[in-house]
C-alpha positions, -999 to 999 in steps of 0.1 A, spaced: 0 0 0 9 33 -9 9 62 16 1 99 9 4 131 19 -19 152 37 -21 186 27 13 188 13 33 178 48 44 141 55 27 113 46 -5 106 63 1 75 77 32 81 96 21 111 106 -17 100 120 -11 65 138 -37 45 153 -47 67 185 -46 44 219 -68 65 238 -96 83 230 -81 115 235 -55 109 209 -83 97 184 -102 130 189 -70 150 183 -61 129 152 -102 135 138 -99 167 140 -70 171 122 -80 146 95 -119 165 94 -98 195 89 -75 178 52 -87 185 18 -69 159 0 -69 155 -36 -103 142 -46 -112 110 -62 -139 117 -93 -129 82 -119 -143 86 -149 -154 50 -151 -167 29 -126 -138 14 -112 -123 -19 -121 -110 -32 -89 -130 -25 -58 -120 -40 -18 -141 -44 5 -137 -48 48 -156 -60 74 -151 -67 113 -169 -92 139 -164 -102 168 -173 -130 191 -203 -138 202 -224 -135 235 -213 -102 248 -240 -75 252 -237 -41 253 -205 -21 237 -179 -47 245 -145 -42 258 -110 -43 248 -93 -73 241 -125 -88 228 -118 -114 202 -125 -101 167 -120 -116 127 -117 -84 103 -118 -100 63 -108 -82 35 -120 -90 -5 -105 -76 -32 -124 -77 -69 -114 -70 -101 -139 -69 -130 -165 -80 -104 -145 -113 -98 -127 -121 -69 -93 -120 -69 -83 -120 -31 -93 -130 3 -79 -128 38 -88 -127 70 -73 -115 101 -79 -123 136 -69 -102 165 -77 -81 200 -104 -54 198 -88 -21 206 -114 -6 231 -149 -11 237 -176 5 211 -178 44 214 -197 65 191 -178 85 169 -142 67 181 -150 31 162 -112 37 151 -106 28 186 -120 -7 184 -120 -18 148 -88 1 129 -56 -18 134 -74 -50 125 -90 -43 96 -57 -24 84 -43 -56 91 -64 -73 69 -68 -47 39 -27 -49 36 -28 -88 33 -50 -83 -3 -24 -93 -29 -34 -58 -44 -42 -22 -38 -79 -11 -49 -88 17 -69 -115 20 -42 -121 5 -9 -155 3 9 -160 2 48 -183 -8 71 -183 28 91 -194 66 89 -169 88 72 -175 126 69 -208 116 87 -193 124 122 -192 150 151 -153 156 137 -159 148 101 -135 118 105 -152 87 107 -137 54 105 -141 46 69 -122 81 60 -99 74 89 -87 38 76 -81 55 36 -61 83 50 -37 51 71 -36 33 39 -36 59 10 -67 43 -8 -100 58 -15 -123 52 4 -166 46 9 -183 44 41 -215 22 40 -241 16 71 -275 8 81 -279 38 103 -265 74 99 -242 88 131 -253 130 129 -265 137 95 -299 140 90 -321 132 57 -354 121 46 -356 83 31 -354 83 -6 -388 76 -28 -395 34 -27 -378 26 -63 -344 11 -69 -318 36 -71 -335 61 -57 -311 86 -35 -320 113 -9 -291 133 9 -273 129 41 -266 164 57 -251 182 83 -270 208 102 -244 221 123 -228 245 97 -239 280 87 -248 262 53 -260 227 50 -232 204 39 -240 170 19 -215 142 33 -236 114 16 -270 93 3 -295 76 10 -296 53 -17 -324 23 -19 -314 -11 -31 -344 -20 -43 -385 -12 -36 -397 -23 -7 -358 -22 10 -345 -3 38 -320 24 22 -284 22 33 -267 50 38 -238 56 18 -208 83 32 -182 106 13 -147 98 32 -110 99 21 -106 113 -14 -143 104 -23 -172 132 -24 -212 120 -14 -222 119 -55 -192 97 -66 -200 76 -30 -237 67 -40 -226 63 -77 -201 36 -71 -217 23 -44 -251 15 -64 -233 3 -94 -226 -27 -71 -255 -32 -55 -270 -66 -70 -293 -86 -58 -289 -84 -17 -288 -50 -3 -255 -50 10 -233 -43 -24 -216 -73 -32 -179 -68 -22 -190 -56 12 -213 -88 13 -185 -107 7 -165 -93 29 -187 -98 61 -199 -133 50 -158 -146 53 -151 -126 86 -186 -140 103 -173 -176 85 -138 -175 100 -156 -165 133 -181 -199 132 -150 -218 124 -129 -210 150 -160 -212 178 -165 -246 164 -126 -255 172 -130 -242 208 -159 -264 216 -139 -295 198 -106 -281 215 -134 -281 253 -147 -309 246 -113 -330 245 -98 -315 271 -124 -331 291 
């Protein structure tokens, strides 16, 4: 992977490392809400998309805690096909704080996105990006670490606020926020299908809300996850069956 450089200085990711407290995170948001790096706009859809997804292991309620056990995969796709898969297994960082995901879930899916055999011409993640109280959400926070492009896609919003989209496919509504003097669009709404909960779809590192919802519903297919980011989350929640099923085995012959 490639690093880059953040507003003309040093390159992103040596200068912004994964934050160990949530104090450090904040300060390293703010900063990163504060780049304008050079903007993503292809002129095609592109031809090699990742995609990342975290778990973690089951039977915990509430927000969790560090240390819990966790299984981030990473997919990468070229022409639609998949070229690359790998999962990595490791410690969450911290428990689940809004607006400081990077806390729990960034190293490990890092870890995984650098295992692909290649570097995407766009990555999507399962997190906010300019959709947040700093304008840095995880999605934008992991592209700026690895110098990749990057989408945020999510069921729910984190502060932007937006009406649903009409009930067609494709149909797209925007995501604003309301705390500026003028309303700022940091993504879409954008329906799968009729009759299917909207995702919402964030601008983050390099990538503006329009480009975002384009990409994003080029790939939609027929589940309403698009299909890298599908793929993606069915492997890490696989890897996570597997090795449950290897602890009971593993239990069950110690006894």
């Amino acid at each position: 992977m490639r690093y880059v450089r953040l507003n003309g200085t040093a390159p992103v990711g040596r200068l912004l490392p994964w934050a160990a407290s949530a104090e450090e995170l904040i300060a390293t948001q703010v900063r990163l809400g504060h780049a304008s790096p050079d903007g993503w706009h292809p002129r095609r859809q592109p031809s090699s998309v990742a995609a990342c997804f975290v778990c973690f292991r089951r039977g915990r309620s509430g927000p969790g805690e560090a240390g819990d056990a966790g299984w981030a995969a990473a997919v990468f796709l070229i022409h639609e096909r998949l070229a690359d898969a790998v999962v990595a297994q490791g410690p969450a960082g911290g428990p689940y704080q809004p607006g400081l995901l990077a806390l729990r879930e960034g190293p490990l899916l890092e870890e995984a996105v650098r295992r692909l055999a290649g570097v995407p011409e766009v990555l999507l993640v399962n997190a906010t990006g300019r959709d947040h109280p700093r304008r840095a959400g995880l999605a934008l926070h992991l592209g700026a670490r690895l110098g990749v492009p990057t989408i945020g896609i999510t069921s729910r919003t984190l502060v932007a606020t937006g009406a649903w989209p009409e009930d067609r496919a494709g149909a797209r509504s925007p995501l604003l926020l309301a705390d500026t003097p003028e309303p700022v669009v940091v993504g879409y709404w954008v329906r799968p299908r009729a009759g299917v909960r909207p995702l919402a779809v964030h601008a983050a590192w390099r990538t503006d809300a329009a480009t975002a919802a384009s990409v994003v519903w080029d790939l939609m297919r027929a589940a309403r996850t698009p299909e890298p980011l599908r793929q993606a989350r069915r492997l890490a929640r696989e890897a996570r069956a597997r090795d449950a099923r290897a602890e009971l085995c593993a239990d069950g012959r110690a006894r």
